[in-house]
C-alpha positions in Angstrom: -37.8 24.3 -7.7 -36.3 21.6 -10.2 -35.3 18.4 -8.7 -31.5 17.8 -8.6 -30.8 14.7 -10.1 -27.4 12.7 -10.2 -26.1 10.0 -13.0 -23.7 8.2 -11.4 -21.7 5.3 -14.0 -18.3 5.1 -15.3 -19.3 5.0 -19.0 -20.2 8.2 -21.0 -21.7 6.8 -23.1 -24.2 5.2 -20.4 -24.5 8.8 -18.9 -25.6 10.3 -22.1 -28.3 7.0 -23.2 -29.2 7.7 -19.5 -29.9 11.6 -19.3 -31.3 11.1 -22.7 -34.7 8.5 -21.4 -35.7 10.8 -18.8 -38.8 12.2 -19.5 -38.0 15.9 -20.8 -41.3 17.0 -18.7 -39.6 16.0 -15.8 -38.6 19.5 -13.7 -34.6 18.1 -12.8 -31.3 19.8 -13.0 -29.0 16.9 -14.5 -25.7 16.5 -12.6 -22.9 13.7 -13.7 -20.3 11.5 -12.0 -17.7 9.4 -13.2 -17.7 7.1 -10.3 -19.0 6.4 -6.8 -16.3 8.7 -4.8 -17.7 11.6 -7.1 -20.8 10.4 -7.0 -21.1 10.5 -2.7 -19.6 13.8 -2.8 -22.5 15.3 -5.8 -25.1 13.6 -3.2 -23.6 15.5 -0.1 -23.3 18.8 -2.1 -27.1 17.9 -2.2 -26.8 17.5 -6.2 -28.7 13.6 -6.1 -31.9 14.1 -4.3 -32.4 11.0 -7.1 -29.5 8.9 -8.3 -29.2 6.8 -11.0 -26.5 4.3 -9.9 -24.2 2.2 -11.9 -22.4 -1.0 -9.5 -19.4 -1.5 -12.1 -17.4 1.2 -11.5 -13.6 2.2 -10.3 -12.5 3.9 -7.5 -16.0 3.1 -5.5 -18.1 0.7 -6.3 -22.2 1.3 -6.6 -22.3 -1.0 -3.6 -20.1 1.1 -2.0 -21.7 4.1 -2.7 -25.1 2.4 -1.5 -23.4 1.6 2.1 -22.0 5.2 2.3 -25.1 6.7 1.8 -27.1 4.2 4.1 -24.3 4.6 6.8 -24.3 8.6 6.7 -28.2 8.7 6.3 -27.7 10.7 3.2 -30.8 12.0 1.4 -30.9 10.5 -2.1 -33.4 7.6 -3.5 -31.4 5.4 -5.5 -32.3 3.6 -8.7 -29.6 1.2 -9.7 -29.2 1.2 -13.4 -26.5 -1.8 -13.8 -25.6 -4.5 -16.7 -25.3 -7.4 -13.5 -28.1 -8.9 -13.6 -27.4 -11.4 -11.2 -30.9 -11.7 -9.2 -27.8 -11.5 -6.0 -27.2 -8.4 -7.2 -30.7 -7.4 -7.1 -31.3 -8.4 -3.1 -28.2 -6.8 -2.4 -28.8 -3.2 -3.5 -32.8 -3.7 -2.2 -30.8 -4.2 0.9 -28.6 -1.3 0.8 -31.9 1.0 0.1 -31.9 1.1 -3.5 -35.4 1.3 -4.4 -35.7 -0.6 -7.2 -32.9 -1.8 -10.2 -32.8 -1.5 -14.0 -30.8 -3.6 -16.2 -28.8 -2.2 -19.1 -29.4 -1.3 -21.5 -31.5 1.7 -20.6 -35.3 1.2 -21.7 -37.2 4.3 -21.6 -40.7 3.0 -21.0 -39.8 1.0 -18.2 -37.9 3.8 -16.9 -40.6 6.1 -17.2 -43.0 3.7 -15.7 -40.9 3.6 -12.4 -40.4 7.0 -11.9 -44.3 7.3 -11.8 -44.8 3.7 -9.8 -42.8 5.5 -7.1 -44.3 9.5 -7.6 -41.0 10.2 -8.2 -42.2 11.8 -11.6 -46.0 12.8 -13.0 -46.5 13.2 -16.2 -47.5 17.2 -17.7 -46.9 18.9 -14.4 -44.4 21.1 -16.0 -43.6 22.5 -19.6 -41.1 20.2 -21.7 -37.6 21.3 -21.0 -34.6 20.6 -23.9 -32.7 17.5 -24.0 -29.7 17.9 -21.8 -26.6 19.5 -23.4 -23.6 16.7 -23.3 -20.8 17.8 -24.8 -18.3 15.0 -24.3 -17.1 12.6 -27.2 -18.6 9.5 -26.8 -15.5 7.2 -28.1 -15.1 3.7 -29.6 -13.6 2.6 -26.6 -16.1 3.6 -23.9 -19.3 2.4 -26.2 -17.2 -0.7 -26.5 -16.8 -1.0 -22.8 -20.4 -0.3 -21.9 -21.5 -2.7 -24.4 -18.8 -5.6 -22.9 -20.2 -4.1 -19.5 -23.8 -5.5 -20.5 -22.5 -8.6 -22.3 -20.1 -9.8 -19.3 -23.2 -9.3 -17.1 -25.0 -11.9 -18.8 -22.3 -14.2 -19.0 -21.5 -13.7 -15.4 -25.7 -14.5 -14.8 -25.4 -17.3 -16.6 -22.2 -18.8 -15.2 -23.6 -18.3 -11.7 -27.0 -19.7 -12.3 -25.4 -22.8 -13.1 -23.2 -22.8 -10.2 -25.6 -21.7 -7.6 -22.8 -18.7 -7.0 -22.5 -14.9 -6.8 -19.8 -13.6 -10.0 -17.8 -10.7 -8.6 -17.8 -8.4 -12.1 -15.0 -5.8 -12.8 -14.8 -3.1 -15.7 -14.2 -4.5 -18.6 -10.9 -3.4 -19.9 -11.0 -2.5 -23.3 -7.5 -1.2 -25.5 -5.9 -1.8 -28.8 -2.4 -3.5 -28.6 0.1 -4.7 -30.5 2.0 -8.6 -30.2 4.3 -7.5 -27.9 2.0 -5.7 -25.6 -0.6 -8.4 -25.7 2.1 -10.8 -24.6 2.6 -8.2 -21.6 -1.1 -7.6 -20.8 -1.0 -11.7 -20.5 1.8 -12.5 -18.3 0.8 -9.7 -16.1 -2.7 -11.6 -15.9 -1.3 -14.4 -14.6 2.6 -12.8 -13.3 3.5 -15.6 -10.4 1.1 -18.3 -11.0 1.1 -21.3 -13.1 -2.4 -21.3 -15.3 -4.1 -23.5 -17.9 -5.9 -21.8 -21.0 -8.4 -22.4 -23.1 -9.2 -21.1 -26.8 -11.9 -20.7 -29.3 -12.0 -18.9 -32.8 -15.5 -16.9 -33.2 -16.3 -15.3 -36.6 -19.6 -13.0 -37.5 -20.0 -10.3 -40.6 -16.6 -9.1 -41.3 -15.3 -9.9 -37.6 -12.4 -12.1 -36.8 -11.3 -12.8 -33.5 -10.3 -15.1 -30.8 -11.4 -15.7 -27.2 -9.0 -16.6 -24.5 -10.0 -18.5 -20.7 -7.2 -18.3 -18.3 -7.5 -20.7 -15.3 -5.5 -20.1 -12.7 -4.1 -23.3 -11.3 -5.3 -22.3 -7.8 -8.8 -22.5 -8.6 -9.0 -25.9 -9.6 -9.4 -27.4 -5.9 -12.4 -24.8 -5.4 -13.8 -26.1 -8.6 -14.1 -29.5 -7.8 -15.9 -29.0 -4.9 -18.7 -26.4 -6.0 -19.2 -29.0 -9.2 -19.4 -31.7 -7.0 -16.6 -34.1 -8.2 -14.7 -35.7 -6.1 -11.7 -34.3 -7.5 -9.9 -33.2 -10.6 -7.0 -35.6 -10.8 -7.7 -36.9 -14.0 -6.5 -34.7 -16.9 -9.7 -35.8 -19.3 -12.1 -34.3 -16.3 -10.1 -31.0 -15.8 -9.8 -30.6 -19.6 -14.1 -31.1 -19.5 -14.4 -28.8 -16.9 -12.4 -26.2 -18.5 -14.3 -26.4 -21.7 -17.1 -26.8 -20.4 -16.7 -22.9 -18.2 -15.0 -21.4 -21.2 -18.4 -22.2 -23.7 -20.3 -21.1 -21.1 -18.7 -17.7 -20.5 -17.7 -17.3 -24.4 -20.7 -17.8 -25.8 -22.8 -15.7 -23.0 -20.3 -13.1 -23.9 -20.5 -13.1 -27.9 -24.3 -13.5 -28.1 -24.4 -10.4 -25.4 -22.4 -8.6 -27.7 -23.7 -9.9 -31.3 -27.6 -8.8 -29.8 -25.9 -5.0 -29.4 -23.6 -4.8 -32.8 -26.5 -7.0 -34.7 -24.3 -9.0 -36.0 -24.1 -13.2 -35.2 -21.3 -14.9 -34.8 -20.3 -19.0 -34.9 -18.0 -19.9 -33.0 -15.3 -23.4 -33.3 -14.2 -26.2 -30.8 -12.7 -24.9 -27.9 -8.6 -25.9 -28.1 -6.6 -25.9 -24.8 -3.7 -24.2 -25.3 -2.0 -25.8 -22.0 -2.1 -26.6 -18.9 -0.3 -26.0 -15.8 2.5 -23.8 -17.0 3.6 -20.3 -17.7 1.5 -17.8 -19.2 4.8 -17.1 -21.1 5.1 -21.0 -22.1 1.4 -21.1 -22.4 1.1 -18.4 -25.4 4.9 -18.6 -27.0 3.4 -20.4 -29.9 0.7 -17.8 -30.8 2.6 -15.0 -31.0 3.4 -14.9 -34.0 -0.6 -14.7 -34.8 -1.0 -11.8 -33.1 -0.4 -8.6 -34.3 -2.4 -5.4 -34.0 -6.0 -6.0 -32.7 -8.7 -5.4 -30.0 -8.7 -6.9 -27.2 -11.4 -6.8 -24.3 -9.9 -7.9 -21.2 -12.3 -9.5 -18.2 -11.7 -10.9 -14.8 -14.3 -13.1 -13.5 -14.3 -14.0 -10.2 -16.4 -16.3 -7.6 -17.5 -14.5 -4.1 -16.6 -17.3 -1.4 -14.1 -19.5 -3.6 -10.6 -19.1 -4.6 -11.9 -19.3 -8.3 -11.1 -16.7 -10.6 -10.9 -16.7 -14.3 -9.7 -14.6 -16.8 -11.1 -13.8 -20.4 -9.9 -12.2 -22.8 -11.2 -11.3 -26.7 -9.3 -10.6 -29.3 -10.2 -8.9 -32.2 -8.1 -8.7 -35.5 -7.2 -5.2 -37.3 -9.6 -5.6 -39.9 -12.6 -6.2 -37.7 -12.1 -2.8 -36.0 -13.8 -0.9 -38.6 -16.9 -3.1 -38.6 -17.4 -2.8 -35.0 -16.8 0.9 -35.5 -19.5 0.8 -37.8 -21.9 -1.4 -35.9 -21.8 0.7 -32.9 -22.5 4.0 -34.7 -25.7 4.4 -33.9 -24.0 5.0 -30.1 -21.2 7.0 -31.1 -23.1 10.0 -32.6 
């Protein structure tokens, strides 16, 4: 009787690279979800006896997921298949009974390796079976969002090596606006507080674009304490600070991605836009630069501080059909 196996993430395009490794003389009947809550209900329909779990995902969260099936004593063993690679993240789902984790993206050896490490899987006990049938359009804007999904993980490992902290990850949010709705997607970001934002051009192989760190006033206090200053009275230290964070979390971010589209990119001095203020009063200068473009939208946020910071990347029109290109090999 085939093993019923259940892929549980977010991303199609991360279910198909998924379903795709597993070794095809594996005997398994392949089951999807698009999130945790589907993917508890599959595993009590008794379609997961082994689940390959995402943690980024809406509606419930793989941690969830992990603490629903640990709390009902479901019967599924879980392999965690995530682009946070916090080593946090890693105790934590141990905890919660995953048996092991696998960082994104998906390498089939490894993969492969651990199904047999655990006697999950043997290789030739049954004939070869066809690759699965997937049917569903993988889109610019999902491979886009799985790849930001990988490349905010290592920003968000890097950030909280350096801090000593946990980074709570969303999904990335990934859309194409125009001015206007830009301007919206930032005053919503940032709708009752006063913020201060920092900005830095980057530029690779036909690819323009702009990143954009929102800090929201509240955080400062938090700030000063986990880096150990005394405070963050004066404006020449908060200005530091905020640089400092915003090449830390930029660059993590565009070398995540640049490894994935192949292409580098060089990035300028990092230009505080203001401080203090409005988003509205903040950005009302730049509008007029922004037109039609990319953006990947990402909250970062500290576990046990009232820190949270927002980035945001903006690519121009013209760099849409490069990253189009660049990410073909996904898309087919």
């Amino acid at each position: 009787m085939s093993t019923p196996v259940l892929i549980c993430d977010d991303s199609a395009l991360a279910r198909k690279q998924i379903a795709l490794s597993l070794p095809k003389d594996w005997d398994i009947s392949i089951h999807f979800a698009n999130n945790g809550l589907e993917g508890v209900e599959s595993i009590r329909q008794h379609k997961g006896d082994v689940v390959f779990l995402d943690l980024n995902m809406p509606v419930m969260s793989g941690y969830e997921v992990l603490e629903t099936i640990k709390r009902e004593d479901l019967p599924a063993i879980v392999i965690v298949i995530s682009g946070d690679v916090q080593s946090e993240a890693y105790k934590r789902v141990r905890e919660l009974g995953a048996i092991d984790f696998i960082e994104k993206p998906i390498n089939n050896e490894k993969l492969t390796s651990l199904l047999e490490q655990y006697g999950i899987y043997k290789p030739g006990g049954y004939n070869s079976r066809s690759a699965p049938e997937i049917t569903e359009r993988i889109e610019l804007r999902d491979a886009l969002q799985e790849v930001s999904n990988i490349a905010m993980g290592h920003a968000g490992d890097l950030l909280g090596r350096l801090l000593d902290v946990f980074i709570l990850l969303p999904v990335p949010n990934v859309n194409t606006l125009e001015g206007s709705e830009l301007h919206m997607t930032l005053s919503h970001i940032a709708q009752y507080e006063k913020v201060s934002a920092v900005s830095q051009g980057f530029i690779g192989s036909g690819i323009n674009g702009e990143a954009i760190i929102i800090f929201h006033d509240a955080s400062f206090s938090d700030m000063a304490k986990l880096l150990q200053y005394e405070d963050l009275e004066s404006n020449h230290l908060e200005i530091e600070v905020m640089n400092d964070i915003a090449n830390i979390l930029i660059g993590a971010f565009l070398n995540g991605l640049a490894e994935q589209l192949s292409i580098p990119f060089s990035q300028g001095q990092p230009n505080v836009l203001g401080q203090h203020a409005k988003i509205e009063d903040i950005i009302k200068n730049q509008q007029e630069c922004w037109q039609k473009m990319l953006t990947i939208e990402v909250n970062y946020r500290i576990q046990d501080h009232d820190i949270k910071c927002d980035l945001l990347l903006l690519f121009t029109e013209d760099s849409i059909p490069v990253i189009q290109t660049q990410l073909g090999y996904l898309l087919d």
